[in-house]
N, C-alpha and C positions, 0 to 999 in steps of 0.2 A: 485225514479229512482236509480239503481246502480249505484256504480264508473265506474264500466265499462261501462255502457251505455251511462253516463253522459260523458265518454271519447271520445265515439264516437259520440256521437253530438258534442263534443265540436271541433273533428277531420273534422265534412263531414259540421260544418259552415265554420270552414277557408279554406276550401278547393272549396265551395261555393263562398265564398267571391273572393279569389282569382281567379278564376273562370270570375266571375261576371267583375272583376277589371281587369283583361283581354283586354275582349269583351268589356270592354266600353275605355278603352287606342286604342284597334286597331281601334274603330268605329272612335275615336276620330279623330288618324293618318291619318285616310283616307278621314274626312269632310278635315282636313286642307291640305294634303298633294296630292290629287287627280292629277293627269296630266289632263287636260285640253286637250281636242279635241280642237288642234291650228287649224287645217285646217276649223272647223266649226266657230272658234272665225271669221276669216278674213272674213269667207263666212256669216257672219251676214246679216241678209236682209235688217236690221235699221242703216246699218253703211252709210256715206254719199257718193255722187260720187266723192266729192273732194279726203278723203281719199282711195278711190277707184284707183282714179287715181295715187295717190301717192303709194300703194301699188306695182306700175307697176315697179318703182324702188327702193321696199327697200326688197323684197322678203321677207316679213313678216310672213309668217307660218317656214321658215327655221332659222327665224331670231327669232322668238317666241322659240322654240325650245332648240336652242344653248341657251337663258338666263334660260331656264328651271324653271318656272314661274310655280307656283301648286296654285291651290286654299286655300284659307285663306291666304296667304301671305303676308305681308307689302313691299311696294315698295316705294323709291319714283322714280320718273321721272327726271331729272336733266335738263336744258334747257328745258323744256318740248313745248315752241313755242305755238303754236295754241291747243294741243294737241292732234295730229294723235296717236304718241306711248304713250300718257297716256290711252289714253282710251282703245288703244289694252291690255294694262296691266290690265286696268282693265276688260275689259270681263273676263280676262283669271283668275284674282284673284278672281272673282265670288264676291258672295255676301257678304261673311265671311272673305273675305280680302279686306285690306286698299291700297288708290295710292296717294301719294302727287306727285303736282307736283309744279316745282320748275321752277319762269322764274322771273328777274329782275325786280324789280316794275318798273322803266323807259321803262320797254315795253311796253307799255299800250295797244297796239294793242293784243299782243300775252294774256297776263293779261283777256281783255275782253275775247276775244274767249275763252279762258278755263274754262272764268268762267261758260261761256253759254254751256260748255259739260257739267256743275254740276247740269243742269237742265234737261238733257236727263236720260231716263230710263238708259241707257248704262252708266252713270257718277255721279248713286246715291253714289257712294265711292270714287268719286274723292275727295280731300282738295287740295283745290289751297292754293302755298305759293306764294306770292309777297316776294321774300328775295333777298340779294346779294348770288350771288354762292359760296363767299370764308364764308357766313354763314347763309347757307342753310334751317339749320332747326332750330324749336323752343326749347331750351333745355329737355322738358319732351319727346320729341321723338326719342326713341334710341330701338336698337336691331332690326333694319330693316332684313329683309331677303336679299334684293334686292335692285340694284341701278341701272338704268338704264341712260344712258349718250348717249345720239344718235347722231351724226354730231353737235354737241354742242361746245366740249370739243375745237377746233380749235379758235372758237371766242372768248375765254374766255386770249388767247395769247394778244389781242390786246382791249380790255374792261380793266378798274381798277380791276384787281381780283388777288389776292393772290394765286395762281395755290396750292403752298405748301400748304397753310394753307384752302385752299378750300380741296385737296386731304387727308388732316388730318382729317377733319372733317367729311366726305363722312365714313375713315376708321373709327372711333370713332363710327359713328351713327352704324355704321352694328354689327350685333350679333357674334361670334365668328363662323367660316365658310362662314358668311356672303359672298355675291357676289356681284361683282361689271362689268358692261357689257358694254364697251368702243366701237362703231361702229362710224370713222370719214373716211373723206376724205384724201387721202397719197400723201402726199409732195414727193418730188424728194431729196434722199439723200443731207445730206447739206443745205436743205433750213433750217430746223430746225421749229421756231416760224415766223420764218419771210415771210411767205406770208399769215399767219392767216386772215390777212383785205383784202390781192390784189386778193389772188386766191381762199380763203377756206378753205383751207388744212394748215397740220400739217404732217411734220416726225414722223414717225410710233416711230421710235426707241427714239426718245425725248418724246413723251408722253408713252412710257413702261417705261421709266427710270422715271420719275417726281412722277406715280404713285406708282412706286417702292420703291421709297425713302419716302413714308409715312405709309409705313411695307404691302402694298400687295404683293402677289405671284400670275406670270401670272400662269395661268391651261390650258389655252385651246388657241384655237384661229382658227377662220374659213374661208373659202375661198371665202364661196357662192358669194360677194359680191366683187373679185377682180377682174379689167380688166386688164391684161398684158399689151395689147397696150396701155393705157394709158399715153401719152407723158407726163402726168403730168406741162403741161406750159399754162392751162387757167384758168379761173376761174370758178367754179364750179355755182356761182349764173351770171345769172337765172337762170331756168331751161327751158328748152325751148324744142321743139320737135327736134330744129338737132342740141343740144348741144353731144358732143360724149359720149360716156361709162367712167364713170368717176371710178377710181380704189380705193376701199374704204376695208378699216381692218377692224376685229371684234374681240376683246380681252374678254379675263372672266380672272380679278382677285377677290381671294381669300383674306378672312381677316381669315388669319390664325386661328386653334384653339388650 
């Protein structure tokens, strides 16, 4: 073979290669990075009536959405309860992505039920943590995509928990961009922390600042879930059919990059 011919194979493999190395980065991008038909996650046929019911009030395809949630992702769940939003996280993280979820070992109630989603076809990616919230996860798990905090964030005012050092660590575990997706019940200016046990709620403006002081930056924030009228002076538990329209925020911060 010539030099020059030899030049030109050696020109149309890397160009092959490159090529090649392409089409398998975009393939790649797109098993993990996919948007997720939210409207078919909720409209699942195998999801329960309980959480059915409950969907009536957390508008969960809008709310799916705003955390923008792709497949392959790492989540974890924070408060995660019984797990209604661990498991919508997980549909939506598909089979290629991981959901921890995260609730008090002293729960014992919420603990059992989530462990029983880990046996539903819909919960083969769940990992239940039994941890304290101010130390969430296991050291080897870091570079989360996603943090999800649902009507949680409020009880943690009035529970033993290091709000700072829970909020430090939340920002530690996440990847750089990382997200973090705060949805509570809104206190009345001025109440602050202080009706976390009587009403439920939390002032909007103390939990942006708390979070803020452990280096995130708010980005977004959405409406779907706010009531105006909300006199904001009962208590959000129970829930009951003629409890009124309860007035609830939706924050996305950022762990800077």
């Amino acid at each position: 073979m010539t030099r020059q011919a030899e030049t030109r194979l050696h020109a149309a493999t890397l160009a092959f290669a490159a090529l090649l190395a392409a089409c398998l980065g975009a393939a790649g991008a797109a098993a993990q990075g996919a948007v997720p038909d939210y409207a078919a996650v909720v409209a699942a046929s195998d999801r329960s009536a309980a959480d059915r019911e409950t969907d009536k009030r957390r508008d969960p395809v809008k709310l799916l959405a705003f955390t923008g949630v792709r497949t392959g992702m790492t989540v974890l769940d924070m408060g995660a309860g019984g797990g209604y939003s661990t498991e919508l996280m997980a549909r939506a993280v598909g089979p290629t992505g991981k959901v921890f979820g995260q609730n008090s070992a002293n729960f014992e109630r919420a603990v059992t039920a989530l462990q029983a989603r880990t046996q539903t076809p819909a919960g083969k990616n769940i990992t239940p943590l039994a941890r304290p919230f101010d130390d969430p996860l296991p050291p080897e798990v870091r570079d989360l995509d996603l943090v999800s905090y649902f009507f949680f964030y409020h009880d943690t005012t009035y529970l033993q928990v290091d709000r700072a050092e829970m909020n430090r660590k939340l920002f530690a575990a996440l990847k750089p961009g990382g997200i973090m997706i705060i949805a509570d019940h809104s206190a009345k200016a001025g109440d602050g922390v202080s009706v976390g046990r009587s009403l439920h709620r939390i002032e909007e403006s103390v939990l942006r600042n708390e979070v803020a002081a452990a280096g995130f930056k708010l980005v977004a924030e959405a409406d779907f879930l706010r009531q105006p009228a909300d006199a904001r002076d009962f208590s959000v538990q129970p829930v009951t059919p003629t409890r009124p329209p309860v007035d609830e925020f939706v924050l996305k911060f950022e762990k800077p990059r």
